[in-house]
N, C-alpha and C positions, 0 to 999 in steps of 0.2 A: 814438703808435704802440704798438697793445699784442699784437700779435703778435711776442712773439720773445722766446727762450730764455736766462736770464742762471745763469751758474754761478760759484761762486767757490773760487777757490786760496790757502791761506794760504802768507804770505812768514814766515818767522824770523828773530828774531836768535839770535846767538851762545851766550844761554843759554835757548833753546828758547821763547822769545815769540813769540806772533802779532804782528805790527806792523804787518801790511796783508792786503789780498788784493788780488790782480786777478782781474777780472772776463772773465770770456768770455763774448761774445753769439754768438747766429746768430738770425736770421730765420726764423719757422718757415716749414712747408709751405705754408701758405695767403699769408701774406705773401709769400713768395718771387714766387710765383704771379700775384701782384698787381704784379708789379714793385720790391717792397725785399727785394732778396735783398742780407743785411749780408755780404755773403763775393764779393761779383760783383767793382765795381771800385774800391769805394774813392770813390765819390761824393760828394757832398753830402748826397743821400738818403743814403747809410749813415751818415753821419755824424748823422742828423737821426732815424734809425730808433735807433741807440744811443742816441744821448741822450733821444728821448723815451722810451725803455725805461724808464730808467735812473730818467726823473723819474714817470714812472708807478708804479715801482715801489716810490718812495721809499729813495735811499740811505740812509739810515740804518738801513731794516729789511734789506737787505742783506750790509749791511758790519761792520754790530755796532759802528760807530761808530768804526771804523778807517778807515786811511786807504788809499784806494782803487787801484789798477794800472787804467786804460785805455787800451788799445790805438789809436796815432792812424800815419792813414795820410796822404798828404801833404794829399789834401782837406780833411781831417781841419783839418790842422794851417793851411793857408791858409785855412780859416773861420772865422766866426765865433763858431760852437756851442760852443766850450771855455768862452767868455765868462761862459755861463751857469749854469756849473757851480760850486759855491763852490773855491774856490784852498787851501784850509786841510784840503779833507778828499781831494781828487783828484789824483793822481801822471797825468801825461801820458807811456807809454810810445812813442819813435819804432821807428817799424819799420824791420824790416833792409834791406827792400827800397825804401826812401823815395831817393830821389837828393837831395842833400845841396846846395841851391845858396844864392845871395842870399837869393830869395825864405824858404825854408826856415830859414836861421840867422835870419833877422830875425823869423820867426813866432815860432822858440824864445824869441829875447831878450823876447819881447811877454811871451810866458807866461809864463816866470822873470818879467819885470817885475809882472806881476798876481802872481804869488805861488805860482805853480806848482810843484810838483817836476817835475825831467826826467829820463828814463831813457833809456839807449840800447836795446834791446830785440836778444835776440841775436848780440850785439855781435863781429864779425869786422873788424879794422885794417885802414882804408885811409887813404889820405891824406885821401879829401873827407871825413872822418868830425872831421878836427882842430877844425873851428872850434867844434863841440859839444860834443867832449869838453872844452874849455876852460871850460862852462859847466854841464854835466852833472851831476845829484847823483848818479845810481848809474847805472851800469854792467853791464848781466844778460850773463853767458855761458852758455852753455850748455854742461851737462859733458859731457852725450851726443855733441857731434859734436869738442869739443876733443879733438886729436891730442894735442897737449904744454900741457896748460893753465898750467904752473910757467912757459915760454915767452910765452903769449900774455900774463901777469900783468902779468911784469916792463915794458916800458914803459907800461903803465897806472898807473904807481904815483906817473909826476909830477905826473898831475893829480888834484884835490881830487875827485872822485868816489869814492862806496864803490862796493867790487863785493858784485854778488850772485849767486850761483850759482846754475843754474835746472836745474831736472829732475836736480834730488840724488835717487836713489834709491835708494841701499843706505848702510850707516852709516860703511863705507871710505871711499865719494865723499864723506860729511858731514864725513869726519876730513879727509881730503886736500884737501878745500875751505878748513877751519878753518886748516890749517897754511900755508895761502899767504895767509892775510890776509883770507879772505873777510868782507864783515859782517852780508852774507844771504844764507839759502838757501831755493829753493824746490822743490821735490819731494815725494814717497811717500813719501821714507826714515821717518819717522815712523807711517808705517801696514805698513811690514815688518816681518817679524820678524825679529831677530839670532839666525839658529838657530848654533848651537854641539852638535856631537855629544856625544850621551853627555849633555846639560842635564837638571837636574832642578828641577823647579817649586818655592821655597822653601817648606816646612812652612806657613807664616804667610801662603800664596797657597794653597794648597789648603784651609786652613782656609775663608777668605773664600768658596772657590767650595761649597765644601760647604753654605756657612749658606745659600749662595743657591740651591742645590739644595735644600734645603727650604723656600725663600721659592717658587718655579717651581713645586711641586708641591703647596702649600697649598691645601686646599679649603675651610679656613675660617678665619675673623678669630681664632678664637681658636688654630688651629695657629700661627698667626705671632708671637703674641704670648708665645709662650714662647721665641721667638729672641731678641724684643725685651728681653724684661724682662732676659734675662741678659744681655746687653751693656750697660752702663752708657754707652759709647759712643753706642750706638744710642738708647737713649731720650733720652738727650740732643739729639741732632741731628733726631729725631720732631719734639721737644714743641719744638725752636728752628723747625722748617719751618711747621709747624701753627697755630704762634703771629706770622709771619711778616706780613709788609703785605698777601700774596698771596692771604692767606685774608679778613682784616676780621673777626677771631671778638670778638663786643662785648664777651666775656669769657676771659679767661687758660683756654686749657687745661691742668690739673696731672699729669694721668694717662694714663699710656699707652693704657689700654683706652678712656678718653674718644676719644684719638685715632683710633686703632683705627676705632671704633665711627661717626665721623665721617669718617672720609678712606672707608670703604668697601675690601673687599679685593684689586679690582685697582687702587686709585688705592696702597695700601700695595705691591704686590708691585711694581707699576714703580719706584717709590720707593728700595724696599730693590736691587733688580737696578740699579736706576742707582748707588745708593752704592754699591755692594758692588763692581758694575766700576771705579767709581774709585778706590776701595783697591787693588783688581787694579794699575791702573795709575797708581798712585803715584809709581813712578818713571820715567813716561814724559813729553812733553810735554801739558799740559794738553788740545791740539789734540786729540791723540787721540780721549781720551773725550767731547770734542764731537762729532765726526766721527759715531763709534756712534753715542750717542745721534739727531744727526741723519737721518741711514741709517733709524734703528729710529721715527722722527717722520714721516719720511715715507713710511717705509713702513706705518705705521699709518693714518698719515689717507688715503693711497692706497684701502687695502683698504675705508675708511669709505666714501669717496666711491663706489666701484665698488659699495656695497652688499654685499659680499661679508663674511664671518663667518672671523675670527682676525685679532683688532687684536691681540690680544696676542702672538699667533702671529709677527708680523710686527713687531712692538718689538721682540720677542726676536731675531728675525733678525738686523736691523740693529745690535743692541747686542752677538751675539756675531760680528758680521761682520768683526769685528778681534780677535777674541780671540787667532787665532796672536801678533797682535804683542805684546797686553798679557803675552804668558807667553813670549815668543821660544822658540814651539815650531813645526811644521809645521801647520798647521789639523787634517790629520786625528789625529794626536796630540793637539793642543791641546782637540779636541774628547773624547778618551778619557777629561779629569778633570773631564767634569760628563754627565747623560742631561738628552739636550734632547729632545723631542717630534718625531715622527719626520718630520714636513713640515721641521719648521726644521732638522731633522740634514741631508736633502735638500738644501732652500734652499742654504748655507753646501756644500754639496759635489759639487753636480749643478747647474751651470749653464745646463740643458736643464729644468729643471724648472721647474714655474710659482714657486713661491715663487724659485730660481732666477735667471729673467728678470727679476722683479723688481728683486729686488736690483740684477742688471746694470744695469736700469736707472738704478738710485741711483747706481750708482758711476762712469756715464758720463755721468750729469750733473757729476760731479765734473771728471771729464777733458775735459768741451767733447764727449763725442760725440755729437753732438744728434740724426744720420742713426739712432744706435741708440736712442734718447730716444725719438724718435718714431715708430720701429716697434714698436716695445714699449705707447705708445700706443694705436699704432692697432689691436693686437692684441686691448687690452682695454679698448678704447671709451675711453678717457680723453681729455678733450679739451684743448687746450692751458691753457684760461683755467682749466680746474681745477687741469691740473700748476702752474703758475704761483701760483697762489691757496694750493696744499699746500706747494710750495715755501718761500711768503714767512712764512706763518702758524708752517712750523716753523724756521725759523732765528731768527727772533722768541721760539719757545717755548723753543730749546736757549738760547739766548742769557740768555734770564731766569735757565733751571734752571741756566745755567754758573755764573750769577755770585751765586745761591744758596751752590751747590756748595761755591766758590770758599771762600766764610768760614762753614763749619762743618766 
């Protein structure tokens, strides 16, 4: 089944790790259409429409080789489909609305048996929920609708389930999460900014954005290389990238202008605008500056696909698309300590705009909202097997450049 929309959500731990994601499907438009609409009733066919997504898609180019959240409803869970899925890389979440009986705890015990993790999904106390919580590895609440979350905690604490905190949004909920014992969290908090009045951006962060204010405005290979040569930093981490598996160069590159001269200068200026934001956010979690970058990969290869002209235009979008957080300032302040090019100033600030809509779109792929996915689409001829195809190609590409990134 290769119609149909898969997004993913990064889980945390405690010191800001990815540890999983889950996954969100829908069934596109033409699927639906066809009769596997994944959101109808929780069928067999839903069941058989996610997984074959999922193996279509190949989890590993997905998941970045973490271990996965899926969503199982009780068809779900009284089939056989889970079977097929490897047990070492997939988390089985039960949903809130499942009714709890024989049938139900013996399917769970099967899965626990093959080697599954179990999660309660949304999790609100009742008595038919005991026999799984006895066998549960974690436990999702959700902070948005908990009234007294210190309340709901306290008898979850006898049994061996971790809790994870879901739809953490602001850095309060992260704190107040953390102080009752949480072991994950999932939400935005991460891509908000902690504004604080009266904040001033460190000397040694405006620095960075300035160098990349003249990486963004470079018209040639050799204006960049007088940023390069004085940072001893920077050439270093050039001639370690250039010299890397990723290139195959049959000979050692020693010199920056070799570099230069061979990476080409908008393969250098994405280069430098990716390090330079990950100095920015140095002290953020790692996630972050995947996120951008991903945002700014698919909204590149988007505009390629569409034939349309400002790939670059469109990296930089998605790459300043979180800059409020990396500087915890308000976006349009955050945008005051660098000149961006005036579609992407737009983009980032006028959600009525094409560049805009775009973006919306990126970010609603993030949230599961596939109803705006796909009008945004259909607006600009994109067809589904391309968003899917830009999708996988860039989580694949962030995923390489993260783990570049990571050790230099």
């Amino acid at each position: 089944m290769k119609d149909a929309f898969v997004g993913r959500q990064p889980v945390f731990d405690r010191d800001g790790n990815v540890v999983a994601y889950e996954l969100l499907f829908r069934a596109s438009q033409s699927a639906t259409q066809s009769g596997a609409n994944a959101d109808s009733d929780g069928s067999q066919l839903t069941a058989n429409v996610l997984v074959g997504s999922l193996m279509d898609i190949g989890l590993d180019q997905i998941s970045g080789n973490k271990l996965v959240y899926i969503n199982a409803s009780r068809d779900f869970l009284l089939s056989d489909v889970a079977s097929i899925l490897p047990a070492e890389s997939v988390a089985i979440e039960v949903l809130e609305d499942v009714v709890v009986d024989d049938e139900v705890v013996n399917a769970c015990h099967a899965l626990k048996e093959k080697g599954f993790t179990l999660l309660l999904d949304d999790f609100i106390y009742s008595l038919q929920w005991e026999p799984l919580l006895k066998i549960a590895d974690i436990i999702k609440i959700d902070v948005m609708v908990s009234e007294d979350l210190a309340a709901e905690v306290e008898p979850l604490r006898k049994y061996p389930a971790k809790l994870l905190a879901e739809k953490v949004e602001t850095k309060e909920e992260l704190e107040l999460t953390k102080s009752l014992g949480f072991d994950y969290f999932q939400g935005y908090f991460f891509c908000r900014p902690d504004v604080v009045s009266g904040k001033k951006v460190p000397d040694s962060k405006l620095a960075i954005l300035r160098a990349l204010q003249e990486v963004m405005v470079a018209e040639a290979i050799q204006d960049l290389e007088q940023v390069i040569v004085h940072d001893v930093g920077l050439s270093y981490r050039l001639l370690k990238y250039i010299n890397s598996a990723a290139f195959c160069m049959r000979s050692e590159i020693k010199t920056v202008r070799q570099a230069l001269s061979l990476l080409g200068l908008k393969n250098i200026q994405l280069w430098l605008s990716v390090l330079c934001m990950a100095s920015v956010a140095k002290d953020k979690p790692q996630e972050l500056i995947h996120v951008a970058m991903l945002r700014g990969r698919i909204l590149e290869e988007t505009i390629t696909t569409l034939k349309l002209p400002g790939k670059a235009a469109c990296f930089t979008l998605g790459l300043f698309s979180l800059l409020d957080a990396f500087l915890d300032l308000p976006m349009e302040e955050a945008l005051g300590q660098v000149r961006l090019p005036q579609d992407v100033y737009e983009g980032l600030t006028d959600p009525c705009s094409h560049y805009g809509r775009l973006l919306d779109m990126v970010k609603s792929m993030e949230t599961g909202n596939w109803e705006y996915v796909e009008s945004i689409c259909g607006e600009n001829g994109l067809n589904h097997e391309d968003l899917k195809s830009i999708q996988i190609s860039s989580i694949k590409w962030v995923d390489e450049y993260a783990e570049w990134l990571s050790k230099v």
